[in-house]
C-alpha angles and dihedrals in degrees: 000000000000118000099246093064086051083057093045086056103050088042092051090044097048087056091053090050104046089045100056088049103050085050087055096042086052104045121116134194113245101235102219130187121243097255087051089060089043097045083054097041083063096041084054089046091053104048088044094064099038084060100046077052091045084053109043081050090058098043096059 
């Protein structure tokens, strides 16, 4: 291979990389309240049974 498309690769990977690396450097946990945990433990709750119902529906 030519060695531009050497130099293509590295660049393009070094993006990637660095990237990937700035996003994790950045990233924040949300704080939440305890009723806001709460309030998505239910949701959770919710969608996952209305899925296990969706599903039995399908499989008959």
């Amino acid at each position: 291979m030519p060695w531009y498309i050497w130099l293509i690769i590295l660049v393009t990977l070094g993006s990637i990389i660095g990237s990937l690396l700035m996003l994790r450097k950045t990233a924040q946990r949300i704080p939440l309240t305890q009723e806001q945990k709460e309030r998505i433990a239910k949701r959770n709750a919710q969608l996952d049974a209305e899925e296990e119902r969706e599903k039995r529906e399908r499989d008959r």
